[in-house]
LOTOR-839278 format. One record per residue (C-alpha): x, y, z. Coordinates in Angstrom, 2 decimals. Layout:
# LOTOR-839278
+---------+---------+---------+
!       X !       Y !       Z !
+---------+---------+---------+
!       X !       Y !       Z !
...
+---------+---------+---------+
//
This chain:
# LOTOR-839278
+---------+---------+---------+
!       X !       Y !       Z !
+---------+---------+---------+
!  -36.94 !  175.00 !  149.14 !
!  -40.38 !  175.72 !  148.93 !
!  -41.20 !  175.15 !  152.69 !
!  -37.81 !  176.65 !  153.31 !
!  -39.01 !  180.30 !  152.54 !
!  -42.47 !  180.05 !  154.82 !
!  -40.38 !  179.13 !  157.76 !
!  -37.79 !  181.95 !  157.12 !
!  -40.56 !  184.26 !  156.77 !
!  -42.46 !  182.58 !  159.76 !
!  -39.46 !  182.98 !  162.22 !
!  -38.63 !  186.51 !  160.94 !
!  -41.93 !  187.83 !  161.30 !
!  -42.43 !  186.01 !  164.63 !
!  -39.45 !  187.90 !  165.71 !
!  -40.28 !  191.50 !  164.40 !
!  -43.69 !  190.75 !  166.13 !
!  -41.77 !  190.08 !  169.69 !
!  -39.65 !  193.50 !  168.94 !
!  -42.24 !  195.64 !  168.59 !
!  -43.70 !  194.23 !  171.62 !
!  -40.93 !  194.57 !  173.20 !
!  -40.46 !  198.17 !  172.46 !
!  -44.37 !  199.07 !  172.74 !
!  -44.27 !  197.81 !  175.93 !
!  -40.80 !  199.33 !  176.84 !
!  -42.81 !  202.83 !  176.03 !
!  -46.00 !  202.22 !  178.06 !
!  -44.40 !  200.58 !  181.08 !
!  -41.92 !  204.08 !  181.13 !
!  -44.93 !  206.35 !  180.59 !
!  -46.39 !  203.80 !  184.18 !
!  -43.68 !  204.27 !  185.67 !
!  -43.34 !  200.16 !  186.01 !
!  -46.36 !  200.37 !  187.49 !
!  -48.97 !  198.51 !  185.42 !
!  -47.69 !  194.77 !  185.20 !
!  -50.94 !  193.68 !  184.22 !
!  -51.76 !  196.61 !  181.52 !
!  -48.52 !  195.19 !  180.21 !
!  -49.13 !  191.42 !  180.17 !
!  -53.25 !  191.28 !  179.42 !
!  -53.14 !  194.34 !  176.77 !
!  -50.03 !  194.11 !  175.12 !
!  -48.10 !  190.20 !  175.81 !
!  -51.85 !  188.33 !  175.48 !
!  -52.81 !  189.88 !  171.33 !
!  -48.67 !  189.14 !  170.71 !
!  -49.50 !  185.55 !  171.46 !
!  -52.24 !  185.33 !  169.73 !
!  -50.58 !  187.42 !  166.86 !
!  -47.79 !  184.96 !  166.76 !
!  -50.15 !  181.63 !  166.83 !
!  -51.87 !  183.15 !  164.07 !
!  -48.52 !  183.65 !  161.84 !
!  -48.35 !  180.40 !  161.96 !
!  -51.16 !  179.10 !  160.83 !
!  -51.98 !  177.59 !  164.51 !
!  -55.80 !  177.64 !  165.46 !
!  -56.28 !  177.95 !  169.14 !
!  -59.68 !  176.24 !  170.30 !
!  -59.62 !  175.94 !  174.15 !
!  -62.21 !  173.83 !  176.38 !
!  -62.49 !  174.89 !  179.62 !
!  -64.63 !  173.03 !  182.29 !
!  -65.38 !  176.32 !  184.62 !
!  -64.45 !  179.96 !  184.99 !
!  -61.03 !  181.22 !  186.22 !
!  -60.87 !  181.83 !  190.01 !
!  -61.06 !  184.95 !  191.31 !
!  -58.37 !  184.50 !  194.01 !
!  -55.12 !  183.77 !  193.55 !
!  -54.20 !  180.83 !  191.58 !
!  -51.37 !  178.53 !  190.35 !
!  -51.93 !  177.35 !  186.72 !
!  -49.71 !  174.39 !  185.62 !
!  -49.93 !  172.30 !  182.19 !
!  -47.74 !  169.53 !  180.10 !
!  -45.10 !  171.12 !  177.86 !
!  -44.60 !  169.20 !  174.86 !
!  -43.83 !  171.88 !  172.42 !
!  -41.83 !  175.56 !  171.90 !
!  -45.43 !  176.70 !  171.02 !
!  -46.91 !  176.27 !  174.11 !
!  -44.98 !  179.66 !  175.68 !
!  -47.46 !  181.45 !  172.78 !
!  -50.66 !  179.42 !  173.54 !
!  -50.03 !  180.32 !  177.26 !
!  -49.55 !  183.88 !  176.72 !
!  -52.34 !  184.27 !  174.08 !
!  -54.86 !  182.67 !  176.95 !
!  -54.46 !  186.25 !  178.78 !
!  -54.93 !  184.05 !  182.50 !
!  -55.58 !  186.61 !  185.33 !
!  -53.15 !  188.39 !  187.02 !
!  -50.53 !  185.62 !  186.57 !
!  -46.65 !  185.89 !  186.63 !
!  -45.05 !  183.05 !  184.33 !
!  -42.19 !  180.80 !  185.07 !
!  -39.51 !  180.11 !  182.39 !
!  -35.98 !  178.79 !  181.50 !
!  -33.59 !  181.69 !  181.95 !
!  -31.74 !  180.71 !  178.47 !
!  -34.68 !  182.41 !  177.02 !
!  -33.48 !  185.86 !  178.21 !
!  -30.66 !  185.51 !  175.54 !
!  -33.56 !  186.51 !  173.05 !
!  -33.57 !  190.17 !  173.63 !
!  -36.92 !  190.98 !  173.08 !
!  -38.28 !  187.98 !  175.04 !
!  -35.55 !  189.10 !  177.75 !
!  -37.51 !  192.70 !  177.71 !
!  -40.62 !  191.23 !  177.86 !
!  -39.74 !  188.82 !  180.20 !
!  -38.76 !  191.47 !  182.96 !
!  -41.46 !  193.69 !  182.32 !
!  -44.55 !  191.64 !  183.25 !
!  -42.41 !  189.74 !  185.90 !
!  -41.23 !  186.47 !  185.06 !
!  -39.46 !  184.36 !  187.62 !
!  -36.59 !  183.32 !  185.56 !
!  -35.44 !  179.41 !  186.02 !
!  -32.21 !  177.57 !  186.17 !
!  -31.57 !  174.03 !  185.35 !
!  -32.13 !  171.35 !  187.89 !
!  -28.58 !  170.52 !  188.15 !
!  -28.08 !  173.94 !  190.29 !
!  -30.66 !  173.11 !  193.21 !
!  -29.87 !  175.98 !  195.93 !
!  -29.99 !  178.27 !  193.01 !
!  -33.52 !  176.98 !  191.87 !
!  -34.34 !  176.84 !  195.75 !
!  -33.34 !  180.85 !  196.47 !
!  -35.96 !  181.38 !  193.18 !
!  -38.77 !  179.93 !  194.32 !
!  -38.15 !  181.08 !  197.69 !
!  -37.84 !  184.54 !  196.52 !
!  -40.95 !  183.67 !  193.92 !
!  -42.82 !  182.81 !  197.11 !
!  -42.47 !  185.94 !  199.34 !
!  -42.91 !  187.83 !  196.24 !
!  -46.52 !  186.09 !  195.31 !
!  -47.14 !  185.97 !  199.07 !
!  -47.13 !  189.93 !  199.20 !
!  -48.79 !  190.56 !  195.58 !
!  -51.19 !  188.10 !  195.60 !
!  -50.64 !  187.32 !  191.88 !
!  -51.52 !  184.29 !  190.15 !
!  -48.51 !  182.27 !  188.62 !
!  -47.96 !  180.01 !  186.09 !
!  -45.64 !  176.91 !  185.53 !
!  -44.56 !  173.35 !  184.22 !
!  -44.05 !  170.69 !  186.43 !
!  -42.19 !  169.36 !  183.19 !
!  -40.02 !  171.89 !  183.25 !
!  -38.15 !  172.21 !  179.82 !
!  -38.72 !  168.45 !  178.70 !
!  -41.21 !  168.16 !  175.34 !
!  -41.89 !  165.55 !  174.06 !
!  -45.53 !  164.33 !  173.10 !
!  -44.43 !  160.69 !  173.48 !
!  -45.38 !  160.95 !  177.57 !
!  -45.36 !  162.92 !  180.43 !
!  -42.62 !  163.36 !  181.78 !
!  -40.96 !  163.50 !  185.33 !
!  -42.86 !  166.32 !  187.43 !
!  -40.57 !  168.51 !  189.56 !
!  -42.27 !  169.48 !  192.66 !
!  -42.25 !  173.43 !  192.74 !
!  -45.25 !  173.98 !  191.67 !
!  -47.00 !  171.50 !  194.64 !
!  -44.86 !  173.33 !  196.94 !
!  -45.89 !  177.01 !  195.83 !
!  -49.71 !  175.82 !  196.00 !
!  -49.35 !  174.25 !  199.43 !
!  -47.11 !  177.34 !  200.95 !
!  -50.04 !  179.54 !  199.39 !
!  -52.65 !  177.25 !  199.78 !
!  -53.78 !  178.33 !  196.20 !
!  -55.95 !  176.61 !  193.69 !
!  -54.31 !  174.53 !  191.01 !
!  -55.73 !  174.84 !  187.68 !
!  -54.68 !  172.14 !  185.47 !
!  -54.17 !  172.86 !  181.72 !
!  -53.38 !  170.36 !  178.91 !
!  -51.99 !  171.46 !  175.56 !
!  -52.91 !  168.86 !  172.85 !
!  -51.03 !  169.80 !  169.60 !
!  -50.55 !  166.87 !  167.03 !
!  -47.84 !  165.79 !  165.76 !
!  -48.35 !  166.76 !  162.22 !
!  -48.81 !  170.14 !  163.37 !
!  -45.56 !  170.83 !  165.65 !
!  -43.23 !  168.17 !  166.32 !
!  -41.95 !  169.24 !  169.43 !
!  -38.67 !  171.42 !  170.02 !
!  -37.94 !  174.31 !  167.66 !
!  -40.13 !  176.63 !  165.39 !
!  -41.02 !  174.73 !  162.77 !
!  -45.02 !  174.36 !  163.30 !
!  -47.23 !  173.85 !  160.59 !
!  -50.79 !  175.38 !  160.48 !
!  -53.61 !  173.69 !  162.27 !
!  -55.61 !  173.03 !  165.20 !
!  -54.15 !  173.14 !  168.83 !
!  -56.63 !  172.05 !  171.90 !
!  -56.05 !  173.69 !  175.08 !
!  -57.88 !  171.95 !  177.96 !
!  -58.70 !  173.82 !  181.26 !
!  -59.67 !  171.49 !  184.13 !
!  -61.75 !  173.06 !  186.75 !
!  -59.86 !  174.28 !  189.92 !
!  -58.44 !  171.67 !  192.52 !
!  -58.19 !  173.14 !  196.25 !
!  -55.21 !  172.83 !  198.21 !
!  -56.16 !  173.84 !  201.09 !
!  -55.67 !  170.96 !  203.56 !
!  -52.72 !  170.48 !  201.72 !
!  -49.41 !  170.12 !  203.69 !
!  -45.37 !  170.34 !  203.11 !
!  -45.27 !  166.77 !  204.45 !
!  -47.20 !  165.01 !  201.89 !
!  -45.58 !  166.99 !  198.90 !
!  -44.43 !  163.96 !  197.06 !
!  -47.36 !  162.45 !  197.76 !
!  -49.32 !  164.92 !  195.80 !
!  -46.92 !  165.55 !  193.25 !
!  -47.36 !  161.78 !  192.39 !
!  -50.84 !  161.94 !  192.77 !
!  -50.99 !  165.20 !  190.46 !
!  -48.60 !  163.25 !  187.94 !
!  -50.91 !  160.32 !  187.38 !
!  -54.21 !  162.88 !  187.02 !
!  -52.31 !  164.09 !  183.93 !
!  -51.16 !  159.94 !  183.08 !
!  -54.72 !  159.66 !  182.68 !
!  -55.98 !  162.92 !  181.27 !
!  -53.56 !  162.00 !  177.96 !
!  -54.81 !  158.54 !  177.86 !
!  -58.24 !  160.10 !  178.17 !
!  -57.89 !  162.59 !  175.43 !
!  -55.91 !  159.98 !  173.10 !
!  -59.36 !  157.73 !  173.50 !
!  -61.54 !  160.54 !  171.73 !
!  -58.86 !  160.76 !  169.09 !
+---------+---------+---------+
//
């Protein structure tokens, strides 16, 4: 009972924080005109992140081997927890749209938020030519904008026990936009979040940013060949992070 109340008060507060986000950014974007996507995600989505993390207890400490590019850029990472969305968020990365499971429109306020700073909303795997049309449509979209993105190859797996299969639209995005892939790996222990859900516990989370890899000379044809190369770079990055444990 007494760890029951923390987490009730956790969760509630977590979602009265994404409300008023939600409607403070329902405001500004209105008073924009739907202009400002950025305003929206760097000055209002990045400190709700960082708000949330820190209603939980969860200590952000990020290690990062060289500045952000200036051009446009696909960010991936591991996903081995439901806090990761936050940590990814409260990172405020450049002019970057975000990739996530649709289901997560179904909360409201995440829905609001969602559409506001421009997430591609996903399907599950089991409906390709519906996941094809979205990152086609992703594509021609980032194309024009030149926005960053961000995404899992993981897609909605977590689980800290491995990585897990990589899908391969995030390879295909970089190639077709010859962008920059900066890699990102979320360590967050065990005892501190065990995976799925909302019950974390305070503590320390490691976020760590890899320099950028180029893409350029990157083609459609070898697609699986990089995605399994890109796969075992992250095979070794946990086994090299787990040896300094």
């Amino acid at each position: 009972m007494s760890d029951r109340l923390p987490f009730v008060l956790r969760v509630t507060g977590t979602l009265l924080l994404l409300t008023a986000c939600a409607a403070v950014m329902t405001v500004v974007a209105t008073l924009t005109l739907f202009q400002c996507r950025r305003l929206y995600s760097r000055r209002l989505a990045t400190p709700c992140g960082r708000l949330v993390l820190r209603l939980w207890g969860i200590r952000m400490l990020v290690h990062q081997d060289a500045p952000f590019p200036l051009r446009q850029t696909v960010f991936i990472s591991n996903h081995t927890s439901t806090a990761d969305l936050f940590a990814l968020v409260a990172l405020g990365l450049p002019n970057v749209r975000f990739f996530l499971s649709g289901y997560l429109r179904a909360l409201v306020p995440l829905g609001i938020i969602g559409y506001l700073t421009g997430i591609f909303w996903t399907v599950p795997q089991i409906h390709p030519e519906r996941r094809t049309r979205i990152f086609q449509r992703a594509e021609r979209i980032l194309r024009r904008s030149g926005e960053s993105v961000y995404l899992s190859p993981e897609g909605t797996r977590i689980t800290t026990d491995a990585i897990g299969h990589f899908n391969k639209g995030a390879f295909h995005l970089a190639t077709a936009l010859h962008a920059p892939i900066v890699p990102i790996y979320i360590l967050i222990p065990r005892a501190i979040d065990p995976g799925r859900g909302l019950h974390a516990r305070p503590g320390d989370m490691h976020v760590y940013i890899r320099a950028p890899i180029e893409t350029a000379d990157w083609r459609i044809a070898d697609l699986e060949k990089n995605r399994s190369r890109m796969r075992e770079f992250y095979v070794e990055w946990k086994r090299e992070l787990e040896r300094r444990q």
